[in-house]
C-alpha positions as CSV (number, residue, x, y, z in Angstrom):
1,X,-1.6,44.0,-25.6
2,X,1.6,41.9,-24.7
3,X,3.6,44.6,-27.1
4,X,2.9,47.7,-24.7
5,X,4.7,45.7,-22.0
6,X,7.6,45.4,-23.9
7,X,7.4,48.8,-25.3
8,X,8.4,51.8,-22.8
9,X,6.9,55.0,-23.8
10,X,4.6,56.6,-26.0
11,X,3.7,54.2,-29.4
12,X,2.6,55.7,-32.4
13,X,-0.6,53.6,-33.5
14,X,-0.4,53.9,-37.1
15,X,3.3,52.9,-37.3
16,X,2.4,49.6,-35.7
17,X,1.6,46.6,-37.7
18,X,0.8,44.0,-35.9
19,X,-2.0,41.5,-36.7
20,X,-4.2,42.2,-34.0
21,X,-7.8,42.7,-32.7
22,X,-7.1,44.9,-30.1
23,X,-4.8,46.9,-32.6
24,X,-7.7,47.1,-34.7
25,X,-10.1,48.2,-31.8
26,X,-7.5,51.2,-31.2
27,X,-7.1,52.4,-35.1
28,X,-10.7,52.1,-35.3
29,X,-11.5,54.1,-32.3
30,X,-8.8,56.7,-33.8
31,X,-6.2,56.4,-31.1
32,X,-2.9,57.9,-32.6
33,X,-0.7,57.7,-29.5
34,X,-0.9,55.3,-26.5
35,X,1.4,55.5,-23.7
36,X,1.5,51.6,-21.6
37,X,0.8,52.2,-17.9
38,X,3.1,49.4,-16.0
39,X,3.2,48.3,-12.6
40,X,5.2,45.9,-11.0
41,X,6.0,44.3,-14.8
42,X,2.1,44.1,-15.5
43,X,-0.1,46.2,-17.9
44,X,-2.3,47.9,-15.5
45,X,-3.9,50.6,-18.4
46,X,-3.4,52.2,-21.6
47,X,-3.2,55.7,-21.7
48,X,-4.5,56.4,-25.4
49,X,-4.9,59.7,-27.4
50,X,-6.3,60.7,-30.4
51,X,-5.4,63.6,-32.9
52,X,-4.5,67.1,-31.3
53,X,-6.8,69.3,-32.1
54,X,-4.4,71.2,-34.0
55,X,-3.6,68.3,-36.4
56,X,0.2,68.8,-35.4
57,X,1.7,65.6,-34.2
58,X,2.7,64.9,-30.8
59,X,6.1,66.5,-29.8
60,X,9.1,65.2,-28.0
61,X,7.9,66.8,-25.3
62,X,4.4,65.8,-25.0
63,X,5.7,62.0,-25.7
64,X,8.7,62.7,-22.5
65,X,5.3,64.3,-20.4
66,X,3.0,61.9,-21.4
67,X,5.6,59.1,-20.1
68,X,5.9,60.8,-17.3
69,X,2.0,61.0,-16.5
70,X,2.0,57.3,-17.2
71,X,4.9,55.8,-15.5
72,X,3.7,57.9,-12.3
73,X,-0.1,56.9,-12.3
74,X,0.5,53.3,-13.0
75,X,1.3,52.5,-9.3
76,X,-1.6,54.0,-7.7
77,X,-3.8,52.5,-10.6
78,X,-2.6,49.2,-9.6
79,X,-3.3,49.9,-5.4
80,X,-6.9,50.9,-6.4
81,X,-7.4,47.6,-8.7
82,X,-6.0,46.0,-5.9
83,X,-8.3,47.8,-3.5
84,X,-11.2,47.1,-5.1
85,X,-10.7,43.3,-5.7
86,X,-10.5,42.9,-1.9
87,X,-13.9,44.5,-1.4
88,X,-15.2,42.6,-3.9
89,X,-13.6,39.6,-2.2
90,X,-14.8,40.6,1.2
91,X,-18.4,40.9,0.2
92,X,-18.1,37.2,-1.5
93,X,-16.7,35.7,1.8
94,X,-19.2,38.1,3.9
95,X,-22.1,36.3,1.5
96,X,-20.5,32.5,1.4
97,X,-20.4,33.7,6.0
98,X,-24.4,34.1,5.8
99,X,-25.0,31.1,4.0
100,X,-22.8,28.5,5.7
101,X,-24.0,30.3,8.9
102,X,-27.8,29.5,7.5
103,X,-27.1,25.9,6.9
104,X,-25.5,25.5,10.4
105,X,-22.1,24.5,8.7
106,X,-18.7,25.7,9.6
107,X,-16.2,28.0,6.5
108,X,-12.4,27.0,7.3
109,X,-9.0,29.0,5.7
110,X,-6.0,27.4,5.6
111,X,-2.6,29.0,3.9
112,X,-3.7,32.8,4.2
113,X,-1.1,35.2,4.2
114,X,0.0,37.8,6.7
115,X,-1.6,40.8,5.0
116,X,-5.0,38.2,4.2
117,X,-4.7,37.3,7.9
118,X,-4.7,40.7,9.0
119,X,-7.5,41.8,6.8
120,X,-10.3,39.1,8.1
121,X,-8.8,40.4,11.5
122,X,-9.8,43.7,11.0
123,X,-13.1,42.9,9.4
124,X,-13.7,40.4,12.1
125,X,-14.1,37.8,9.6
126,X,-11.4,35.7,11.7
127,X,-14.6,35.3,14.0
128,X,-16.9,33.5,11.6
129,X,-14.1,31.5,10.0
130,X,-11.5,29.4,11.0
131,X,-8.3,30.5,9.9
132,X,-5.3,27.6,9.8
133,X,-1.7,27.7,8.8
134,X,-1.8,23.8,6.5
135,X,-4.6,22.3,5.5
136,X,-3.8,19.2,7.8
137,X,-5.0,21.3,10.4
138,X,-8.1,22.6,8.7
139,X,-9.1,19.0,7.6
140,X,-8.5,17.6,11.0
141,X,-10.9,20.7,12.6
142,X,-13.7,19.9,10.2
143,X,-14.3,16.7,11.1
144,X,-15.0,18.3,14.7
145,X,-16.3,21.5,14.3
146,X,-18.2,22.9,17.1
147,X,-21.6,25.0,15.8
148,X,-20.3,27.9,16.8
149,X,-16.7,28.9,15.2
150,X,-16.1,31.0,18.3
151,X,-15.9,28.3,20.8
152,X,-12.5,27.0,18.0
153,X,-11.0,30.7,18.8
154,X,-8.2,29.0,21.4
155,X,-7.3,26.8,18.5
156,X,-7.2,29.1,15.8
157,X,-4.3,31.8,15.3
């Protein structure tokens, strides 16, 4: 798959031969044309087409459209990846909250940035865990950590 990153546009399967299993997952599955979808310099999909129907090979044309397609649905590809490993991040700190919460313990952050910062903000997560710029800070807390991480709020940015 590292090819298609260094390969813009439309590649012609059967011309490639490279000894590869994900090469061979493509011939296999009939794929005759796959167009790289790239996003900030990483491979984010593969847009891959078999035979036209009309058994006439792809034009210039569909290749230039096709490129197009892929070079314009790459970014928001890559925001809904993005999107979607936050939520599934969310609902792993929301667990690891409930249990630490259970146990009477106390879940510290150190090193978060801005836009992490902002999102336990808005999803109040900043309320059930301490949030600190160094881990000097963190490490110093948790040997003092009240019950409740609410009481550390003056101390916590």
């Amino acid at each position: 798959m590292t090819y298609f990153l260094s390969t813009p546009g439309a590649v012609e399967i059967e011309k490639l031969h490279l000894n590869s299993p994900a090469l061979q997952t493509l011939k296999s599955a009939g794929v005759k044309l796959a167009v790289p979808m790239v996003s900030q310099g990483e491979l984010v999909g593969l847009l891959t087409l078999g035979p036209r129907l009309s058994e006439q090979d792809y034009s210039r044309d569909d290749r230039e459209l096709l490129n197009r397609l892929a070079i314009q649905a790459a970014p928001a590809i890559r925001v809904a990846q993005l999107a979607r490993m936050n939520s599934s991040g969310i609902g792993l700190l929301v667990t690891l909250v409930i249990r630490t919460n259970r146990q009477k313990q106390c879940l510290l952050a150190c090193g978060l940035s801005d836009h992490y910062q902002h999102i336990f903000r808005i999803t109040r997560l900043s309320e059930a865990i301490g949030i600190y710029d160094a881990e000097t800070e963190a490490f110093a807390t948790a040997g003092n950590v009240p019950g409740n991480v609410r009481e550390m709020t003056g101390r916590l940015h």
